[in-house]
Each structure stands twice: as C-alpha cells, then as structure tokens.
N, C-alpha and C positions, 0 to 999 in steps of 0.2 A: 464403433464407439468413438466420441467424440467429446472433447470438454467445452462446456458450454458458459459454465461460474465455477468460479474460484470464490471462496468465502476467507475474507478478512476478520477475524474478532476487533472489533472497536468501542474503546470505553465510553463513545460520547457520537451518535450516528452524524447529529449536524456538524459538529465539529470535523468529524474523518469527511460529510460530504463539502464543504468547503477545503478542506485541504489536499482533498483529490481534485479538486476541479480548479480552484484558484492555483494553487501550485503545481499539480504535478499534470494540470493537461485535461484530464479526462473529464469525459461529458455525462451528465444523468441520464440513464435509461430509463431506468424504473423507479417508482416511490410510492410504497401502497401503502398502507396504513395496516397493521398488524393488530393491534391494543397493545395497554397497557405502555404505549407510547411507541414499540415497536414498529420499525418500518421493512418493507421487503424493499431494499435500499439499493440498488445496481450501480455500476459507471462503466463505461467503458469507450478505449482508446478514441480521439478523434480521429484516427487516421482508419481506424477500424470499428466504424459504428456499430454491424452487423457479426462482431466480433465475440472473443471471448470477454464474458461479464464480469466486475467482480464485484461481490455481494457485500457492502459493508455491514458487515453480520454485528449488531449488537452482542457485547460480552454479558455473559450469564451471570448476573448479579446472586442467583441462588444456587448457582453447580461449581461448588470452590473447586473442583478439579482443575475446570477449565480455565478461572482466573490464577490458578497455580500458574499453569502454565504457560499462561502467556507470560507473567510477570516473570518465572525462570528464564524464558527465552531471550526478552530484553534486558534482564540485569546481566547474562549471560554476554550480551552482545549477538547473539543470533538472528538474524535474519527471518523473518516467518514467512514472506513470499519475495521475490526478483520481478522488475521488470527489467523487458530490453531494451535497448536504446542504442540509435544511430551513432552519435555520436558521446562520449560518456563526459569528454572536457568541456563540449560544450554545452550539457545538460547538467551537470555537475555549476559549472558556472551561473547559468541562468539560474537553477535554482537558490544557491549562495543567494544571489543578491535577493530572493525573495525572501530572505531570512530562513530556510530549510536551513538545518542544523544535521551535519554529517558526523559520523563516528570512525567513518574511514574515508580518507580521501581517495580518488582514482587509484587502483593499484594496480600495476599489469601483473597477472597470475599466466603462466602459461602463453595460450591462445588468446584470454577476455582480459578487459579491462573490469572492475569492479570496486563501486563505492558502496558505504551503506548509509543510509539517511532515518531519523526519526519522524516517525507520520504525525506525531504530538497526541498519537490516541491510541499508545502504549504497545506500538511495534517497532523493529527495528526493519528495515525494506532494501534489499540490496540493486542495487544496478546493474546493468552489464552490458558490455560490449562484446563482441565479439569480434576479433580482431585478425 
C-alpha cells in the first residue's frame, strides 16, 4: 500500500492553486475539469515531481458537515495537513517576505522544529523539521 494524494479542502481552487505554487513551491500536475466549475486539481513537490500529490479538493459548498469542520479546525488553530521541510528558518523566512501570514513561529518541540502558516483558503498547515 502506498499514498499516492492527500486531499486538501479549499474555499477557492484558483486561489489555493496560486498560493501553492507561487508561494509555497509546488508545481501543477494535474487540472481536469470536473463541472459545475470543479477541477481534479493536483500539485506537487518540485523536488518530487513523480511524488506524493496533493489534491486541492474544492470545499463542499452543500455537505455543511464538512464546511463545519474545517472552519472548527482553523478557528481552533489546527493544523489540517504538515509539510516537511529542510530547513524551517529558512523557509519560514522566505516565505515571510512573501507575505505568508504565520500563527506560530518556528518552535523547537522535542526532535522538530514546527511553524504553522495560513494557506488564505481557510486552513491552517504546519511545517516541520526535523532535527
């Protein structure tokens, strides 16, 4: 068994696909057209093209469970998915200056380093090093 996508809920698919790619790195895989304006939306890592995917899955405008729960998990401050990262101060920095808006700055826990960052399409996304 193997993970192949990860599925992100996202309030606004162009929007999470510009803020995955201009900010955070990652590159478009896939983009198919779904209806009703839905896209089967992919990105994933440059450094790992042939990698794990991740789906910026459209938030269900008609399944209120599911917009519950995202919205509990960022008012909460929750995290909904991590990525890793080499270095966390210096990723944590570049992104700053690209205007990414953090809720926690680098904290060493343990072994990792971890920040958490706003994706602006109503997640919170934690960092980590591992150290």
């Amino acid at each position: 068994m193997k993970v192949k996508i990860i599925g992100i809920p996202v309030q606004d698919q162009e929007k999470a696909l510009q803020f995955y790619t201009t900010k955070l790195g990652f590159i478009k895989k896939h983009d198919v057209p779904l209806g009703e304006g839905n896209r089967w939306l992919t990105v994933v890592s440059k450094d790992e093209p042939d990698g794990v995917e991740v789906l910026l899955e459209p938030s269900p405008n008609h399944f209120e469970p599911s917009k519950t729960y995202q919205k509990a998990l960022f008012e909460a401050g929750i995290p909904y998915t991590q990525f890793n990262v080499d270095n966390l101060k210096e990723e944590y920095e570049r992104l700053i200056s690209l205007g990414v808006e953090f809720s926690m700055q680098p904290t060493e826990m343990g072994n990792v380093k971890i920040a958490i960052l706003d994706d602006t399409c109503g997640n919170k996304i934690q960092l980590i090093e591992i150290i």
